[in-house]
N, C-alpha and C positions, 0 to 999 in steps of 0.2 A: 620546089622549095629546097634549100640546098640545108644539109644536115648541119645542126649548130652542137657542136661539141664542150664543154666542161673540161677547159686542160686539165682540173686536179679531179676527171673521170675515177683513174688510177687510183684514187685515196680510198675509195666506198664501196666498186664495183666487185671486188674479191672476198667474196662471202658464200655463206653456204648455198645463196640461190645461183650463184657463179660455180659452182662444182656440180647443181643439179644440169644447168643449160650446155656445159664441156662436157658432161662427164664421159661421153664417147671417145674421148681424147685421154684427159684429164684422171679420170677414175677406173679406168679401166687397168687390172695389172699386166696383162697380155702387153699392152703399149708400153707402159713403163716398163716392161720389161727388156724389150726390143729395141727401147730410148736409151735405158742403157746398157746394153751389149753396145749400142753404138760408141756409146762414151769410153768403154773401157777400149774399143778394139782401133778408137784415135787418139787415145793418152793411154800415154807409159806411167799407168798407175799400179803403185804396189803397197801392199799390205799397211803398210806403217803411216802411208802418206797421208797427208792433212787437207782435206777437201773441204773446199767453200762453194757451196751451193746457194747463189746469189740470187735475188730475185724466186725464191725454189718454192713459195707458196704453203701447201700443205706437205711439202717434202715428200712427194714422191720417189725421186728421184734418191734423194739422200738417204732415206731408208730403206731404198734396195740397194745401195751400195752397200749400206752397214748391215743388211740383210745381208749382201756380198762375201763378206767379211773385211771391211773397210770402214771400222770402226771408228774410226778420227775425222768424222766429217760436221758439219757446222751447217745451219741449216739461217740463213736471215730472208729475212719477208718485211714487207711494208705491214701486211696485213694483221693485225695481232688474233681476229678471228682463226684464219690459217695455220697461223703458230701454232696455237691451242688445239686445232685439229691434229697438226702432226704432231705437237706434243705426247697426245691421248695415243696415237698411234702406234709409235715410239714406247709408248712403257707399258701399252697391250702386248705389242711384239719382244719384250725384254730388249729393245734395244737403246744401247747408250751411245746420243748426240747430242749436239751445243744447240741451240738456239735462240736467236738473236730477233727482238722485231725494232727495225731501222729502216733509214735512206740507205738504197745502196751509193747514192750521191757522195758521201758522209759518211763513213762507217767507222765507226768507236774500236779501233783495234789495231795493235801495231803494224810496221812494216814486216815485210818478210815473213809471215806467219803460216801460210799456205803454199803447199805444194801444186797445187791445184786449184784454180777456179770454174766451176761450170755456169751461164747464163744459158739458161731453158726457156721455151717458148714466147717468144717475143717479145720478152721483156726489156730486151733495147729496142725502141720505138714507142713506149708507151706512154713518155714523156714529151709534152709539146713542146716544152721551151726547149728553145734554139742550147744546144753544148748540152745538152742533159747526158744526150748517150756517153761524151766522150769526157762527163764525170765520172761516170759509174766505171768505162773502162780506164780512166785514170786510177781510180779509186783500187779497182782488178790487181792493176798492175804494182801496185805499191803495196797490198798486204801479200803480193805474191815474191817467193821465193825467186833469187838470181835463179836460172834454168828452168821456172815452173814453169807450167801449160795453163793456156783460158781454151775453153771451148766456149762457143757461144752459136744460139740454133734462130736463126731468125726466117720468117715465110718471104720466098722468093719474090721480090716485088716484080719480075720483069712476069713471068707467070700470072701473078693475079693484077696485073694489067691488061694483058693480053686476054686475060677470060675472067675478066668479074662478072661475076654474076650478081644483078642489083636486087633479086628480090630472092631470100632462101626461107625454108621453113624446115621444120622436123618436130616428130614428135617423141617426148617420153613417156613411157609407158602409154596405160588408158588414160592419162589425167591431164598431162603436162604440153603446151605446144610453144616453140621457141621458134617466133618470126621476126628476117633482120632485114633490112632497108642497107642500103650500100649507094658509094660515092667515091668516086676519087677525088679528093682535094689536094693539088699539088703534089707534095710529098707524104702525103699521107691517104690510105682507105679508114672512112668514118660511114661509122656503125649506129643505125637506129635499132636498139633490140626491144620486142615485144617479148614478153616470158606472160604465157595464157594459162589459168586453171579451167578445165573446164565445168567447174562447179561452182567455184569462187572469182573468176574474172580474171583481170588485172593483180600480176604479181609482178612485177618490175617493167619499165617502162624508161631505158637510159639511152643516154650515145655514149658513144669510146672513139679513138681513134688509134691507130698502129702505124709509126713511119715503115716508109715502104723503103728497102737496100736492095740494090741489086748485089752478085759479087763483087763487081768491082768497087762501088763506094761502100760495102762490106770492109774489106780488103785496106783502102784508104785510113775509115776509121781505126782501125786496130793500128797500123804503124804509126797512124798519130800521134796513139796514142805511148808510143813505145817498144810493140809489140814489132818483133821479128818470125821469119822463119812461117808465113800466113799461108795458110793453105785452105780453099775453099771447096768443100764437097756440094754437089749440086743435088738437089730433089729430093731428099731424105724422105720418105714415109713410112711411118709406123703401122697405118690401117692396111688391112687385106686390099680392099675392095676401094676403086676410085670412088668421089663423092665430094659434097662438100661437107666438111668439117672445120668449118669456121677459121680458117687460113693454117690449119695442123696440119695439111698437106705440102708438099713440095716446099724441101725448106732446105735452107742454104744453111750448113753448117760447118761456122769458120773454127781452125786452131790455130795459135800464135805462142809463142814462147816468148819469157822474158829473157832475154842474157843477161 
């Protein structure tokens, strides 16, 4: 029986039980931190510059840059739970950023305003309807500065074609076990996720799905969308040890400039 997916998945799923079942990815600062030395060592980013961290969730990513000393960064998310995590975060660590909860489809803010854009973990693809991605990169490209930079990290679709694995499990800690069902639908891998207490049962029970890019319609998208100057790094991994990690592995990460 083929997996039936909730296009507005994306609306509900990024909550605090979504940072228990990643958090090997997601929560861990060894990775973020590793995510970005990447960021910094493919943009020409310096001190002053104005960073938009699109799609950026509980902002990890943005609060180790202003951790950095990269204080001028902007933090927007769908999620408003998210937000308010990294909000907390953020004035735990005395750090000052912006925070925004939006569509990156749509985003309430002039042209030109950012030096930099980053989209982190495949968050172009999480959108079903047809033109979503090459809103949000429209969207990119027009609060970005003439000469700015987008990074954008998405999981090698040609990779997990070639080796999906349809049935994965793992557990957290004594208590917690996160089992997923898999599928390829066209252009897209959909996700049955089982999240198990073992005391309490049934803790989440959703689908999702992620469009699959290889580089080259990587590559496409971004000049579409106006984007010059593309360059695509292949297999990026953050974790020590091969494994599965819920498509955080082997991941295609593009830069493009605006002229």
């Amino acid at each position: 029986m083929s997996i039936r997916v909730d296009p507005d998945w994306w609306k509900t799923l990024f909550d605090e039980v979504y940072l228990l079942t990643d958090a090997r990815s997601v929560c861990d600062p060894k990775i973020t931190r590793r995510e970005v030395d990447m960021i910094c060592s493919l943009l020409p980013i310096r001190g002053a510059h104005k960073i938009l961290d699109l799609c950026g969730g509980h902002g990890r990513h943005s609060i180790e840059l202003s951790r950095r000393g990269f204080r001028a960064c902007t933090l927007l998310d769908y999620s408003q739970t998210l937000i308010e995590i990294a909000r907390k975060k953020a004035l735990q660590d005395n750090l000052e950023l912006d925070f925004i909860c939006g569509d990156a489809r749509q985003m309430d803010m002039p042209p030109d305003s950012y030096d930099h854009v980053i989209i982190m973990g495949n968050s172009l693809g999480y959108i079903q309807k047809e033109g979503a991605d090459a809103q949000i990169l429209a969207e990119a490209f027009r609060v970005l500065r003439p000469g700015g930079w987008l990074l954008a990290d998405v999981a090698n679709g040609a990779t997990i074609r070639s080796g999906i694995k349809p049935n994965a499990w793992h557990e957290i800690g004594e208590e917690i076990i996160v089992c997923r069902q898999r599928e390829i639908q066209g252009d897209f891998i959909c996700v049955r996720e089982f999240v198990l207490s073992k005391t309490d049962g049934l803790i989440r029970d959703q689908t999702y799905a992620i469009r699959l890019y290889d580089a080259a319609g990587l590559s496409d998208l971004l000049e579409a969308a106006g984007f010059a100057r593309t360059h695509v790094h292949h297999d990026f991994t953050p974790h020590d040890a091969s494994g599965d990690y819920g498509f955080m592995n082997n991941r295609l990460i593009a830069t493009s400039q605006k002229r």
